[in-house]
C-alpha positions as CSV (number, residue, x, y, z in Angstrom):
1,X,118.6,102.1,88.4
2,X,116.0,103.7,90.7
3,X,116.6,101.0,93.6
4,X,120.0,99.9,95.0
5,X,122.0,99.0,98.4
6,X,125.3,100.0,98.9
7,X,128.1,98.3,100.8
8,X,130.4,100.4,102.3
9,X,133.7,98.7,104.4
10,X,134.4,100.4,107.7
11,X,138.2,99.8,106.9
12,X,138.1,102.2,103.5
13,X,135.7,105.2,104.9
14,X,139.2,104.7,107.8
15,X,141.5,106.1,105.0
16,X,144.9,105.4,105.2
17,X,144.4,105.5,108.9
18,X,143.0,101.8,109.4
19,X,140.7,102.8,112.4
20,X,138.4,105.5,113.3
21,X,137.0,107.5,110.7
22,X,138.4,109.8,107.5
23,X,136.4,112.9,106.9
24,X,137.5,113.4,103.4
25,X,136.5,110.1,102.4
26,X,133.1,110.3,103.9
27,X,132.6,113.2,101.8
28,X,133.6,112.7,99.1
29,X,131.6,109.4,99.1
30,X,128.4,111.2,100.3
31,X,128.8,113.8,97.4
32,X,128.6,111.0,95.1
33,X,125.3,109.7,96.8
34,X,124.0,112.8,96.7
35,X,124.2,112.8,92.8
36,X,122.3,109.5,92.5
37,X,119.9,110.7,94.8
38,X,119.2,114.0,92.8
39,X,119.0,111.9,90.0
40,X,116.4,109.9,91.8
41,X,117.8,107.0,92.5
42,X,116.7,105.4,96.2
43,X,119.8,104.5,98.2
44,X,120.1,101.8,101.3
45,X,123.2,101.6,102.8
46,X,124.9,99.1,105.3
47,X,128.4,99.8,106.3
48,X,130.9,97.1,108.1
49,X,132.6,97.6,111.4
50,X,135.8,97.0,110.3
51,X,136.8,99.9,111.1
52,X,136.2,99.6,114.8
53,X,136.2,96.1,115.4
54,X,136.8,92.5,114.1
55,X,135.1,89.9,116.6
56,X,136.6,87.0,114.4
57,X,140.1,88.1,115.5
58,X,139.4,88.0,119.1
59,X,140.1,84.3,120.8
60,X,139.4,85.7,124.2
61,X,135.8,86.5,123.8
62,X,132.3,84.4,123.2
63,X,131.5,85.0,119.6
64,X,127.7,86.0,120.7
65,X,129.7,88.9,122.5
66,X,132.2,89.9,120.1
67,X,129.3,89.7,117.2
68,X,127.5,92.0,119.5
69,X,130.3,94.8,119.6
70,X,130.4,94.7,116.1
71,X,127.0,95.4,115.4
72,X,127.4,98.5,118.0
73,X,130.1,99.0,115.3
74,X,127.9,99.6,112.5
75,X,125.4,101.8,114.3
76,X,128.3,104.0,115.2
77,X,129.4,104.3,111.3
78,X,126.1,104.8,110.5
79,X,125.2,107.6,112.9
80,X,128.5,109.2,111.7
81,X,128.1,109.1,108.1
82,X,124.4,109.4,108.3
83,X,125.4,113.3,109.9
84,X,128.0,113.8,106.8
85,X,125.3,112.9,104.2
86,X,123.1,115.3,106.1
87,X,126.1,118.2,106.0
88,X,125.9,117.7,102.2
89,X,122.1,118.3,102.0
90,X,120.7,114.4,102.2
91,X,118.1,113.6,104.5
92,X,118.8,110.1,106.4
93,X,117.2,107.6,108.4
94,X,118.5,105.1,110.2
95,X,117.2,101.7,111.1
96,X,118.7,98.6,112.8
97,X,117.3,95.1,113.8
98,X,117.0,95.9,117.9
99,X,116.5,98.6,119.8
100,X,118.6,101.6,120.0
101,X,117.1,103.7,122.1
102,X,116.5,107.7,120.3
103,X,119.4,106.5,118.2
104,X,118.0,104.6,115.5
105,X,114.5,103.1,114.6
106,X,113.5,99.7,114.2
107,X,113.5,98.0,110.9
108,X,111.0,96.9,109.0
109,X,110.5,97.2,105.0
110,X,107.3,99.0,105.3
111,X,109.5,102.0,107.1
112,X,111.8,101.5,105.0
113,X,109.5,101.8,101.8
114,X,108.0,105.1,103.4
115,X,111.8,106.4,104.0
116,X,112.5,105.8,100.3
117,X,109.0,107.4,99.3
118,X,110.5,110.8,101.2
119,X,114.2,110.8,98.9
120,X,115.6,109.7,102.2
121,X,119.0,107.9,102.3
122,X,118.1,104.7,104.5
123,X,121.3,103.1,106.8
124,X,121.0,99.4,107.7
125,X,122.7,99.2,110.9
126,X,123.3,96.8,113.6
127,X,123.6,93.7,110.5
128,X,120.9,91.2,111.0
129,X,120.7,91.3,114.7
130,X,122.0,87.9,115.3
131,X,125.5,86.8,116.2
132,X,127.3,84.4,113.7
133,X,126.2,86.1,110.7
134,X,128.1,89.3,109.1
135,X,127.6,92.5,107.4
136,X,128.2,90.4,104.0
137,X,124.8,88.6,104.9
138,X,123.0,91.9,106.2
139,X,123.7,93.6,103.4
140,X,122.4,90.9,100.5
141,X,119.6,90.0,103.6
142,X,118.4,94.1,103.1
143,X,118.5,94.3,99.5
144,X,116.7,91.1,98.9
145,X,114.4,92.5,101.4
146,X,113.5,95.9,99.9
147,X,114.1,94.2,96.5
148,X,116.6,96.4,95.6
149,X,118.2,96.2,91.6
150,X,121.8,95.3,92.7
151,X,124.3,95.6,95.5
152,X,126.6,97.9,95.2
153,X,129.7,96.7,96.9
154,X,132.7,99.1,97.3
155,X,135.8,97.6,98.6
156,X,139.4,98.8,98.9
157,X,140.5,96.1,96.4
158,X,138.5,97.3,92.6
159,X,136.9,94.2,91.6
160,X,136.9,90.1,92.3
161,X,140.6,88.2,91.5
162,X,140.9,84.4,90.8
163,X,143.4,84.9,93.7
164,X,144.6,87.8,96.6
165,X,146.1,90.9,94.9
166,X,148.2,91.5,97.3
167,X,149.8,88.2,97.5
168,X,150.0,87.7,94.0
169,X,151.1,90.1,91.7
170,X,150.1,87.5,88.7
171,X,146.2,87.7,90.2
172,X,143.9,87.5,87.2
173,X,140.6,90.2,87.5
174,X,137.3,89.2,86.2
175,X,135.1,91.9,84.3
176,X,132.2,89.7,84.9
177,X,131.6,86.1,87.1
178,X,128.6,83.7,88.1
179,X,128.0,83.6,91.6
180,X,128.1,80.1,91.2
181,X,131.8,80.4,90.0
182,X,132.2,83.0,93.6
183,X,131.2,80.3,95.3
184,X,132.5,77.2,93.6
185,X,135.9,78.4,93.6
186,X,136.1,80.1,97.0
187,X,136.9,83.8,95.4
188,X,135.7,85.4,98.8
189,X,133.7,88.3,97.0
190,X,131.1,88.6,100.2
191,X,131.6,85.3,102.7
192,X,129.6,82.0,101.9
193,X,126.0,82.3,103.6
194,X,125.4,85.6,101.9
195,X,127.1,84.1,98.4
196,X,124.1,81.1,98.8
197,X,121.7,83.8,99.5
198,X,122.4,86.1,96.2
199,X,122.3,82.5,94.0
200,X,119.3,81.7,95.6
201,X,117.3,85.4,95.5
202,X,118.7,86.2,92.0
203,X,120.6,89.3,93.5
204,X,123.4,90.4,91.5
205,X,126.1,92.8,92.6
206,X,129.2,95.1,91.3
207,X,132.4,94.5,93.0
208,X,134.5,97.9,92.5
209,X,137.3,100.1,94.7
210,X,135.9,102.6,96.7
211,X,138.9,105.0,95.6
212,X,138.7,105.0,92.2
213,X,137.1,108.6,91.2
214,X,133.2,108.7,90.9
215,X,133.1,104.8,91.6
216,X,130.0,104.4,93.0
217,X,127.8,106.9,90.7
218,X,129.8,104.9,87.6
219,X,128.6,101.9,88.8
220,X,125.1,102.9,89.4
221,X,125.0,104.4,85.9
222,X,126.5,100.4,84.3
223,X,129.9,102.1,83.8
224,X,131.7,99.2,85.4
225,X,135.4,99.2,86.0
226,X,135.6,96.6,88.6
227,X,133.6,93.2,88.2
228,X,129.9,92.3,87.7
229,X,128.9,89.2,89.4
230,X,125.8,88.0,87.4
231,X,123.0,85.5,88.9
């Protein structure tokens, strides 16, 4: 592949610790970047704030508000792992929908074409900018965008289940599903509005856990262990 965008969750680069940030995690997925970038693959990343924040959860605040502290969300895991990728020899830019002051730049594909011309790692931060839609929608919004190959979405479960792993212990894993089939039966693979916008741009993805040892360069090179979702 020589384009793709990568979804990281907030809640797996948290560890075992649910909140904050794990170190060792970070690194070890920015080694594995690293490889795919030497390899010369260009890499876009958008990472949820899960991590930090869930405005969905929150019945005391106006959704415009709680979306809001979300997107902050994002541009503080992006600033953060953007300076890990760095410690491992990447260079990184960093753009987001609004202003961010010195922090970040603005978005638009032609910087983001020039960032990928340099072997730069680009972050997507700050989701689309617009309360009411998630990171889910961001991140197949960005790759449509800079017509990336497929999405690249690590989770902490490894791949898409006819029903919740963790509630059912009989849950069936596909090795490969429509995105019509996502959506028609509700599987919950990214949320609905970013599902449509996949079937209707074509974009395929790769459902696989973020854990599992040299996950994301295996699925980069079509060693798949988790579940494709085809177009």
């Amino acid at each position: 592949m020589k384009r793709v965008l990568l979804k990281l969750s907030g809640e797996a680069l948290a560890g075992e610790k649910k909140t904050g940030f794990d170190e060792a995690t970070v690194t070890r997925v920015a080694k594995q970047v690293k490889v795919l970038v030497d390899e010369g693959v260009q890499v876009g990343i958008v990472i949820g704030g899960g991590n930090f924040w869930r405005g969905r959860s929150s019945e005391n605040i106006d959704r415009t508000k709680a979306d809001q502290i979300g997107m902050l969300a994002t541009v503080m895991n992006c600033i953060y792992v953007s300076e890990i990728f760095r410690s491992q020899g990447m260079q990184t830019s960093i753009l987001t929908p609004f202003q961010c002051g010195a922090f970040t730049e603005l978005f638009s594909k032609d910087r983001a074409n020039k960032c990928f011309e340099r072997n730069m790692v680009v972050f997507f931060a700050g989701g689309t900018g617009h309360p009411y839609f998630s990171t889910d929608t961001a991140t197949v919004l960005r790759a449509i965008e800079i017509e990336a190959e497929t999405i690249l979405l690590a989770k902490a479960v490894d791949g898409v289940y006819d029903s919740d792993p963790k509630d059912n212990p009989e849950a069936k894993k596909y090795s490969e599903v429509s995105i019509g089939e996502v959506i028609d039966k509700k599987l919950g693979v990214v949320d609905l509005a970013a599902s449509i916008l996949c079937m209707e741009n074509k974009m395929p993805m790769i459902v696989f856990g973020l854990n599992e040892e040299n996950s994301i360069v295996n699925a980069a090179h079509g060693i798949i262990t988790g579940t494709k979702v085809t177009v």
